[in-house]
FITOR-491674 format. One line per field, with one value per residue (C-alpha): x, y, z; residue in three letters. Coordinates in Angstrom, 1 decimal, decimal comma. Each point is the difference from the previous one (the first is absolute). Example, Ala and Ser with C-alpha at 12.3 -4.5 7.8 and 13.67 -1.06 7.14 Angstrom:
BEGIN
X <- 12,3  1,4
Y <- -4,5  3,4
Z <- 7,8  -0,7
residuo <- ala  ser
end
This chain:
BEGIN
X <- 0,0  1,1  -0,9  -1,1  2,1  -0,8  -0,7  1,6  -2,2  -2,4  0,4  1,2  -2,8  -0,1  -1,4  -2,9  1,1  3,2  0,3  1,0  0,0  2,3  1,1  3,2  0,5  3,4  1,1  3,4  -1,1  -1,4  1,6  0,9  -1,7  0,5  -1,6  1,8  -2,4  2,9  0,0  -3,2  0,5  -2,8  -0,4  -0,8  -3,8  1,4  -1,4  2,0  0,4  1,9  3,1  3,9  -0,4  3,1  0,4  0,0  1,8  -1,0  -3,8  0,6  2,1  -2,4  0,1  -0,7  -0,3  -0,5  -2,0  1,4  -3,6  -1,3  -4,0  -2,6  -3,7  -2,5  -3,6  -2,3  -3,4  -0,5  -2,7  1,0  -3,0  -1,3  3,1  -1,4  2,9  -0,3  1,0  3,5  1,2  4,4  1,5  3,2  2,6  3,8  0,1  -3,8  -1,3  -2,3  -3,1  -3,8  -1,8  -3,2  0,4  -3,6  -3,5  0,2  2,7  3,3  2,7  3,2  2,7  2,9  2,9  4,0  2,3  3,2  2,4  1,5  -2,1  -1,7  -3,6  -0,7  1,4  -2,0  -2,9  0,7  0,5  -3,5  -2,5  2,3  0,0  -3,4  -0,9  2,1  -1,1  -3,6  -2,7  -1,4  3,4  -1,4  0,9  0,3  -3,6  -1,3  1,3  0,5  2,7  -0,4  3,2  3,6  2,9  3,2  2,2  2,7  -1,3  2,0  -0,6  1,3  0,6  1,2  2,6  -2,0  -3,9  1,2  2,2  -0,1  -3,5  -0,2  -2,0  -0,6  -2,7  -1,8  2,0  2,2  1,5  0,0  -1,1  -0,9  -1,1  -3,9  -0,2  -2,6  -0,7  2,5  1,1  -3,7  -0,2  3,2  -0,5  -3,4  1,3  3,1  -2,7  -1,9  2,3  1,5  -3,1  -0,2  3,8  -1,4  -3,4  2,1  2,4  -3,5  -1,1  3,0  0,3  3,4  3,0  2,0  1,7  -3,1  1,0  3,3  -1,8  -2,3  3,3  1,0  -3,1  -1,3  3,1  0,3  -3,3  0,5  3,4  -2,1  -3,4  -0,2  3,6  -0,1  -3,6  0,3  3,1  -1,7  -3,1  2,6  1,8  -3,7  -0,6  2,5  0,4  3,6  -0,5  2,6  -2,2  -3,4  -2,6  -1,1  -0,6  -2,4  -1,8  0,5  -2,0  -2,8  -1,2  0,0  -3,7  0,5  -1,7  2,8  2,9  -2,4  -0,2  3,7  0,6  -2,5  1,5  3,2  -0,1  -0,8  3,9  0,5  -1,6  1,7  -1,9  2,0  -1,9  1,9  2,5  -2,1  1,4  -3,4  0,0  -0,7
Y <- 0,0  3,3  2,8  3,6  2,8  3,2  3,0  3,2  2,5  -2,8  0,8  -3,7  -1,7  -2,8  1,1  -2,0  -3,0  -0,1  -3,3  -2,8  -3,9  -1,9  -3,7  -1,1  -3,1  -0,3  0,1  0,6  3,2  1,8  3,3  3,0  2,8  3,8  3,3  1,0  1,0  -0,2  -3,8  -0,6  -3,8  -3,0  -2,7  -3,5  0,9  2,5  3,2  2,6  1,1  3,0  -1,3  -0,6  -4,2  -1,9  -3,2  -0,3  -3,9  1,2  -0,4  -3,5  -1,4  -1,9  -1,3  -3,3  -2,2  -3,6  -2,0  -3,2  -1,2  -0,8  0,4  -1,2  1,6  -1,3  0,5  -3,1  -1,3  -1,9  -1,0  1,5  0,8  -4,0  0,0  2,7  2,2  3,8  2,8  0,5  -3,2  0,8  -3,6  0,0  -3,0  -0,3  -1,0  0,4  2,8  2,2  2,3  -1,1  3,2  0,4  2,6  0,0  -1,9  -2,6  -1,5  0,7  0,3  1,4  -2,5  0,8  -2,3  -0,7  -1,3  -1,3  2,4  -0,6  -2,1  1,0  0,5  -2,9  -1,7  2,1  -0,6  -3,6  -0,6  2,1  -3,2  -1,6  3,1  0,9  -4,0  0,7  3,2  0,6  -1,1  -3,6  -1,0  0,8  -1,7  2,7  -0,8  1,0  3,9  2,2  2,1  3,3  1,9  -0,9  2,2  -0,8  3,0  0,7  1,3  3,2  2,8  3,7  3,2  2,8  2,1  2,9  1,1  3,7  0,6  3,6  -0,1  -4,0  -1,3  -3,4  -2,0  -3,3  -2,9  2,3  0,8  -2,9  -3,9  -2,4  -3,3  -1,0  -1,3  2,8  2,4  2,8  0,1  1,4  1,9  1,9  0,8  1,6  1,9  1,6  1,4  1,1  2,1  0,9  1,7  1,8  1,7  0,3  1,9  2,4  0,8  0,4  2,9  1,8  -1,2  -2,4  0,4  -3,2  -0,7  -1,7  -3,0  -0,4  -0,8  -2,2  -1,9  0,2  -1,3  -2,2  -2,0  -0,3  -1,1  -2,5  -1,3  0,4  -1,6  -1,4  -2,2  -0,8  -1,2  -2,1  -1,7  -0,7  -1,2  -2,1  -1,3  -1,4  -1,6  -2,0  -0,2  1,3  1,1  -2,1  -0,3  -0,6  2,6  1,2  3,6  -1,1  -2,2  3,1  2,9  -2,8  0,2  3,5  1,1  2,8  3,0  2,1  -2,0  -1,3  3,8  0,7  -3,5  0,6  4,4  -1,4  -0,5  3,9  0,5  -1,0  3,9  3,3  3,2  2,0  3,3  1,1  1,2  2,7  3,2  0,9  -3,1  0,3
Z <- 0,0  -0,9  2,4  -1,2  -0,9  1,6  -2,0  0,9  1,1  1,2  4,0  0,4  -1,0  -2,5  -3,5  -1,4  -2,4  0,9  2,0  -2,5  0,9  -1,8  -0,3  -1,0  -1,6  0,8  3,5  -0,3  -1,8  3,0  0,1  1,5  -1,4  0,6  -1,7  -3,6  -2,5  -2,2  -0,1  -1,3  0,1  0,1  2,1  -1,2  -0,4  -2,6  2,3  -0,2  4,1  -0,7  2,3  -0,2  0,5  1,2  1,2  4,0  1,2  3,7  -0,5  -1,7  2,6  2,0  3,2  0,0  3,0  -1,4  2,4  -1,6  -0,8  -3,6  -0,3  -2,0  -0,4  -2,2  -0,3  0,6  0,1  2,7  2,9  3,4  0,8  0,8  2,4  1,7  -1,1  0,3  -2,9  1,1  1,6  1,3  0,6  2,4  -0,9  -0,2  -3,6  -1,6  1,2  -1,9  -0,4  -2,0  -0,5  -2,0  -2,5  -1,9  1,4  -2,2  2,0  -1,6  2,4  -0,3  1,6  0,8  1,8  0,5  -2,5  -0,1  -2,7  -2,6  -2,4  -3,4  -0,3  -1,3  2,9  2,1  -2,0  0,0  3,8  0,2  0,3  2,4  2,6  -0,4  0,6  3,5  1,2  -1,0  2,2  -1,7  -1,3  -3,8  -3,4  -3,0  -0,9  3,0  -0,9  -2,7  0,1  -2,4  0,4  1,5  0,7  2,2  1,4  2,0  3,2  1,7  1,6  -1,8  0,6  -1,9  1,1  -0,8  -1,1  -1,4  -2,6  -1,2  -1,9  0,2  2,9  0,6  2,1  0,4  -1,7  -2,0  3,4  2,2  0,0  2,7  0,4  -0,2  3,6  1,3  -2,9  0,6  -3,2  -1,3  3,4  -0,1  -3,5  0,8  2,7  -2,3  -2,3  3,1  1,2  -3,1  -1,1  3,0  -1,0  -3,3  1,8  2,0  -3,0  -2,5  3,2  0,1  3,6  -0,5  -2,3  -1,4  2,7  1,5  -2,6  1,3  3,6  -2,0  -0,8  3,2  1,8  -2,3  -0,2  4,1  0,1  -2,5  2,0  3,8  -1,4  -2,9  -0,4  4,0  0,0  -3,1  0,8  3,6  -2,3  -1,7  3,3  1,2  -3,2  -0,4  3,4  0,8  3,3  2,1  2,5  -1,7  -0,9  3,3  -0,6  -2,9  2,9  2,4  -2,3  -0,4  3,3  0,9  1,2  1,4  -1,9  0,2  -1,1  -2,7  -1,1  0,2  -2,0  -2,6  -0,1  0,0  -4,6  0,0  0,9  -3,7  -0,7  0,1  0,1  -2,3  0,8  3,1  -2,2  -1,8  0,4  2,1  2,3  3,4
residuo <- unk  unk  unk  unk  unk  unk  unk  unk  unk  unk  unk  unk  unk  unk  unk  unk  unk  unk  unk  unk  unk  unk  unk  unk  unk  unk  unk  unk  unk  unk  unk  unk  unk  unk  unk  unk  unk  unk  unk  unk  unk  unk  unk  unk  unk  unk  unk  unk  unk  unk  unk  unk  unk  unk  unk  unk  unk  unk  unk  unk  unk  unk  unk  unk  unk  unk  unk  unk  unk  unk  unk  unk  unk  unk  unk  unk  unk  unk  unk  unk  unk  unk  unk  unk  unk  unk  unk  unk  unk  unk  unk  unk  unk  unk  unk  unk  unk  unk  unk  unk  unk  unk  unk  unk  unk  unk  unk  unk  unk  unk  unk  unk  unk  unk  unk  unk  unk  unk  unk  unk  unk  unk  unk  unk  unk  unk  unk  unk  unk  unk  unk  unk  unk  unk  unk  unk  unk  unk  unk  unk  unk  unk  unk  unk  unk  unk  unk  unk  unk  unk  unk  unk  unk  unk  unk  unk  unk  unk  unk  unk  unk  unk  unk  unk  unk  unk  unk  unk  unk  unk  unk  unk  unk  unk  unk  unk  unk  unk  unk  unk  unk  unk  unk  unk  unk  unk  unk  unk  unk  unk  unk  unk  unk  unk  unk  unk  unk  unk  unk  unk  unk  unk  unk  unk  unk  unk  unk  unk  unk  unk  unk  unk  unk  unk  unk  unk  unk  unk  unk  unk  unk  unk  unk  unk  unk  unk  unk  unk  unk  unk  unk  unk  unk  unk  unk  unk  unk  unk  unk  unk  unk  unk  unk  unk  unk  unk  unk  unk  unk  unk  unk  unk  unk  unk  unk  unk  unk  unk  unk  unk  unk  unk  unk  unk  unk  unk  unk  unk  unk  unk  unk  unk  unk  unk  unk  unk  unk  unk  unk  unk  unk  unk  unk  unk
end
């Protein structure tokens, strides 16, 4: 995404059509980009973004944290229900553990589940009729399923080492991955626009300058190292059941009762947010 460019004269405020989203096919092309209307190049989209565009290594020098796990997700039709199964059933195990969640009511579920690494997709595809027969409930043969879409990945987690680059922002996936074990990935991506559009708001009134996108960086990327990596390697930890001495806290949390320490549990996901707003130039 490329932010707006402000127009002199314009008290600060962001001019109308003047934010432009782009998308990059190449990844080792995101740049750096800075104001010269003398450039006048275009990006791959063929746009002209009135910019001097150079190559940046910095943004494209991930992060990565390899879990040392190799995942499989597929989408399958399959009974749950006459198991008495739930939507979104998260089963703990050393080696097989994985998540069944119905995606649409006609009871296609998403499942997704460890893998050793290393092996082509057709091996993984292969060795598919064999796990499922082991981990799902009923033990099925192939016939008893239908499976409608099948797509091994590594699993990591991913973070940028920054969000703003001059005029280049980043959020969502284009910033930072996770694994799947709790849905922080979607989360934490729907927050980064949430408060990006409230930098974007106070830039459009004239009541915050650029530099509110450099603490968009700045917070964004702490909350994705305090909240969103922490609590989905936990997620991972319980899963596959790493804990060295079992998964109490998970058995812990289960029984709390108590009204208010079922409020500060269920409050505690809001710490994912950042109100962006106290750093208008009016806040109080």
């Amino acid at each position: 995404m490329v932010t707006p460019k402000k127009e002199e004269g314009g008290g600060g405020g962001m001019v109308m059509n003047t934010v432009s989203w782009r998308c990059w096919r190449d990844l080792g092309k995101v740049v750096e980009v800075w104001d010269a209307r003398e450039a006048g190049l275009e990006d791959v989209e063929g746009v002209d973004l009135r910019t001097r565009v150079l190559p940046l290594r910095g943004l494209c020098e991930i992060m990565v944290k390899d879990l040392a796990k190799f995942e499989e997700e597929g989408l399958t039709y399959y009974d749950f229900d006459k198991f008495g199964w739930h939507d979104a059933n998260f089963v703990m195990h050393p080696e097989h553990f994985y998540i069944a969640a119905k995606i649409t009511p006609d009871g296609l579920y998403r499942i997704t589940y460890g893998e050793k690494p290393g092996l082509s997709d057709e091996e993984y595809l292969a060795r598919l009729p064999g796990i499922f027969k082991q981990i799902l409930p009923g033990a099925p043969s192939p016939g008893e399923y239908r499976v409608v879409d099948f797509s091994p990945y590594r699993m990591h987690n991913r973070c940028a080492p920054r969000f703003r680059v001059g005029r280049v922002l980043l959020a969502a996936d284009a910033a930072h991955l996770c694994n799947p074990w709790g849905g922080l990935g979607i989360t934490g991506g729907l927050v980064d626009v949430g408060g990006l559009c409230e930098c974007f708001a106070g830039m459009w009134d004239g009541r915050a300058d650029e530099s509110i996108l450099d603490v968009y960086s700045e917070k964004r990327m702490e909350k994705w190292r305090t909240c969103v990596d922490a609590v989905s390697r936990a997620n991972l930890g319980r899963m596959a059941m790493m804990e060295k001495d079992g998964d109490q806290g998970t058995q812990a949390e289960s029984k709390v009762s108590d009204g208010a320490a079922v409020r500060a549990k269920l409050l505690a996901g809001m710490e994912m947010r950042y109100d962006f707003t106290q750093h208008y130039r009016d806040a109080k």
